[in-house]
C-alpha positions in Angstrom: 175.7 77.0 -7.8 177.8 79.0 -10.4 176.4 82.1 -12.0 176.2 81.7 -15.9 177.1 84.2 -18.7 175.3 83.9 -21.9 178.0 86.0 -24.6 174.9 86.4 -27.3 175.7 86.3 -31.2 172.3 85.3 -32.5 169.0 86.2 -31.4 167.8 82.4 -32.0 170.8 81.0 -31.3 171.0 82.4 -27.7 167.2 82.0 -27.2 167.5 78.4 -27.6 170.3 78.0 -25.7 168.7 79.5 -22.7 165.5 77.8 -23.3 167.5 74.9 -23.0 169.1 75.6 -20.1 166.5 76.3 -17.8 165.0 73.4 -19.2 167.6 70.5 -18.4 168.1 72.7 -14.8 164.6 71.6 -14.0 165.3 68.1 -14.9 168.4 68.3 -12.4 167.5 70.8 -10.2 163.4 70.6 -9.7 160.6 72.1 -11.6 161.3 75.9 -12.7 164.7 75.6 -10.8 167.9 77.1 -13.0 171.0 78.7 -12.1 171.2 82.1 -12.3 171.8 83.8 -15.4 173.0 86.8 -17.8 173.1 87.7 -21.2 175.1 90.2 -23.1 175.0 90.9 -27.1 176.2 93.0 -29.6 174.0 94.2 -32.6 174.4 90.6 -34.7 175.4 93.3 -37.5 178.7 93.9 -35.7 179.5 90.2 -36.1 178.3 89.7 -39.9 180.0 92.5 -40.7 183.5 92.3 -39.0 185.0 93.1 -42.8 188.3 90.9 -43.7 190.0 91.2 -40.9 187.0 89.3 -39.2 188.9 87.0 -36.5 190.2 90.5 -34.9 186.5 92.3 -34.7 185.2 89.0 -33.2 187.8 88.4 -30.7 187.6 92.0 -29.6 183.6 91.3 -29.4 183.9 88.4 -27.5 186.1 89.8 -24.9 184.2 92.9 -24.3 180.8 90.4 -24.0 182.8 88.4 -21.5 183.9 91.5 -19.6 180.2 92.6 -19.1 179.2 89.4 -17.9 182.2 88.8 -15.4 180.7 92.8 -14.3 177.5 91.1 -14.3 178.8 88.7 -11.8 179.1 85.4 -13.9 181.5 82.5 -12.8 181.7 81.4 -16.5 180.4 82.0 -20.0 179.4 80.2 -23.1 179.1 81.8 -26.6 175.6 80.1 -28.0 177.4 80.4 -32.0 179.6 78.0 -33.4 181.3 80.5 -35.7 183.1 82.9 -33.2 185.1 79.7 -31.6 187.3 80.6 -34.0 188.8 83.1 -32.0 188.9 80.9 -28.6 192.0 80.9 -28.0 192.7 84.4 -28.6 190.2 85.3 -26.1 190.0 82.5 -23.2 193.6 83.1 -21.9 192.7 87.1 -21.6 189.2 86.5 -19.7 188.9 86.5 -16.0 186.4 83.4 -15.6 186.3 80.6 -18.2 185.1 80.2 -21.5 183.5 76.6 -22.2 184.5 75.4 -25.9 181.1 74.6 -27.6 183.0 71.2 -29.3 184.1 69.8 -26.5 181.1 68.5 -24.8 180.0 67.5 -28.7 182.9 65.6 -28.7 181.8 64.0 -25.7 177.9 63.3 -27.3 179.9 61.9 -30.5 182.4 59.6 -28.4 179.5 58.2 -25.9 177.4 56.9 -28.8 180.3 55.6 -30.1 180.0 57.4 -33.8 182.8 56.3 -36.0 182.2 59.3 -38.3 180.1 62.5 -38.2 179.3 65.5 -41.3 179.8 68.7 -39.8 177.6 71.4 -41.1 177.2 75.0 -40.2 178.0 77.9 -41.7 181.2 78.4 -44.1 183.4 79.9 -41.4 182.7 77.1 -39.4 183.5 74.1 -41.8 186.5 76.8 -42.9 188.2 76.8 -39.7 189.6 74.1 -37.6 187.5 74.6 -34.4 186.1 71.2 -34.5 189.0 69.4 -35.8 191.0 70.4 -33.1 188.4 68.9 -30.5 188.2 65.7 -32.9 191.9 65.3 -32.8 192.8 61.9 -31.5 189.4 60.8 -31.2 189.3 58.0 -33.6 185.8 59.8 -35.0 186.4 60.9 -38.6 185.3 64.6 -38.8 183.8 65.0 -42.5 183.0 68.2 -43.8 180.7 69.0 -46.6 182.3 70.4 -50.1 182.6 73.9 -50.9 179.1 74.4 -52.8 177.4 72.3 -50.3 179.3 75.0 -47.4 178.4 77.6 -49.5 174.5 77.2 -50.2 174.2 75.9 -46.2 175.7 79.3 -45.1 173.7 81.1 -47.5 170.5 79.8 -46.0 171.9 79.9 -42.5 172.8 84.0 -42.7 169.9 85.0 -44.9 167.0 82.8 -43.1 168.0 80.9 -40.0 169.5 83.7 -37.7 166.1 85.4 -38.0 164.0 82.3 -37.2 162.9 82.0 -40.8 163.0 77.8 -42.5 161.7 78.8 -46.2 160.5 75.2 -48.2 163.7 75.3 -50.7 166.1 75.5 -47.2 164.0 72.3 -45.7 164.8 70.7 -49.7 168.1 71.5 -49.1 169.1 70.2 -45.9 167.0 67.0 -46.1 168.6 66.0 -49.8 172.2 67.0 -47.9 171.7 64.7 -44.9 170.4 61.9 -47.0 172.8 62.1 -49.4 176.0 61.7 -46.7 173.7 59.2 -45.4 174.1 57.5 -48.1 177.6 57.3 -48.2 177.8 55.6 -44.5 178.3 58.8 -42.8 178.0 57.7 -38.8 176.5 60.8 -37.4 175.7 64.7 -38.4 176.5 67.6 -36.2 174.5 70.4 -36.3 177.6 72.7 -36.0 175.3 76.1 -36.2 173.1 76.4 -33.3 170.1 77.7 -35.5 170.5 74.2 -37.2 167.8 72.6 -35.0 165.1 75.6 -36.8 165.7 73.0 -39.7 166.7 69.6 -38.7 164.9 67.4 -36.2 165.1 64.2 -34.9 162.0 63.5 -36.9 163.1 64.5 -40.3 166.8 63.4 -40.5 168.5 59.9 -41.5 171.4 60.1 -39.4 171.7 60.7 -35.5 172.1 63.8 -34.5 174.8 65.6 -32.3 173.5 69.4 -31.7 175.7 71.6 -30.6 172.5 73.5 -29.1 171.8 71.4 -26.6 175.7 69.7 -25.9 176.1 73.2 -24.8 173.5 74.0 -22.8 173.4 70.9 -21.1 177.4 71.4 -20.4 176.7 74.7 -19.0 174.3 73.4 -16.4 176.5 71.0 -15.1 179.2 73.1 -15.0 177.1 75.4 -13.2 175.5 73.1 -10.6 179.0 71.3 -10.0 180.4 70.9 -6.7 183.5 72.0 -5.9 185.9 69.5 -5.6 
């Protein structure tokens, strides 16, 4: 069974990634059964504050997380934040051990319930990149992303409440009104591209099905890790 490495961003990111993982291990592996696992971060203030020349600071984060973790004895890591897949391919072909891209297996949630078309939301970085698009290519999924006040008030609530654990009543207003209102419009799908995202958003509380990045990951990670070798 492979050795996992946890690259930590965000406190509640990570922590429900892990919580996650050693949940689905039981579920494969036996009660309180997981693979063995490690976990580096940075101060999340080295990552909010990277400056303009963010992609750089990230990427050199990243690798330096990935480094410690390989030390650590990991066979493979996963980064529990959308955001910093920005920089993936910057950083995967320098690592020693691989890096698994948190879109893929949510490509793989989005194709096996056959959604014809999913709202990405997240934080601005995220919708502003091309992470996801990238992973989406060729699917036949349309990838929708919200507009730029919509990005800008999610990643507003995201980096001022969210990545401390906090849901204030206006950020429940706000996400609810935004997921209906796509909803409306026939939207297939929402991904919660932000892996504080499920703080907010439930099962119980939103119109469309959900494809969390949160747990695509940490289920991918399990698998990976309890995969025979072929």
């Amino acid at each position: 069974m492979k050795h996992i490495g946890i690259a930590a961003v965000t406190a509640e990111g990570a922590a429900l990634v892990y919580k996650r993982i050693c949940s689905f291990s039981a579920t494969r592996l036996g009660d309180h059964c997981h693979p063995e696992i490690s976990l580096h971060s940075f101060s999340f203030s080295e990552h909010l504050n990277a400056g303009p020349n963010r992609n750089k600071k990230w990427a050199e984060l990243i690798t330096q997380s990935a480094m410690k973790l390989h030390a650590s004895g990991a066979d493979f890591m996963v980064c529990p934040s959308n955001t910093p897949h920005d920089v993936y391919s910057l950083v995967t072909r320098l690592l020693p051990f691989p890096w698994l891209h948190i879109a893929s297996p949510v490509r793989a949630i989005a194709e096996t319930n056959k959604l014809d078309s999913v709202l990405l939301i997240g934080t601005k970085f995220t919708i502003e990149s091309d992470m996801y698009d990238k992973e989406f290519s060729g699917s036949g999924i349309e990838l929708v992303k919200p507009d730029t006040r919509e990005a800008a008030q999610m990643h507003q609530y995201i980096t001022s409440e969210l990545v401390s654990g906090y849901v204030s009543a206006q950020s429940k207003v706000f996400f609810s009104q935004l997921l209906r209102t796509y909803a409306g419009k026939g939207i297939g799908g929402v991904i919660l591209g932000c892996t504080e995202l499920p703080l907010v958003i439930t099962r119980e509380n939103c119109p469309l099905p959900i494809v969390d990045s949160t747990i695509a990951l940490a289920d991918a990670a399990v698998e990976y890790a309890v995969e025979l070798p072929k």
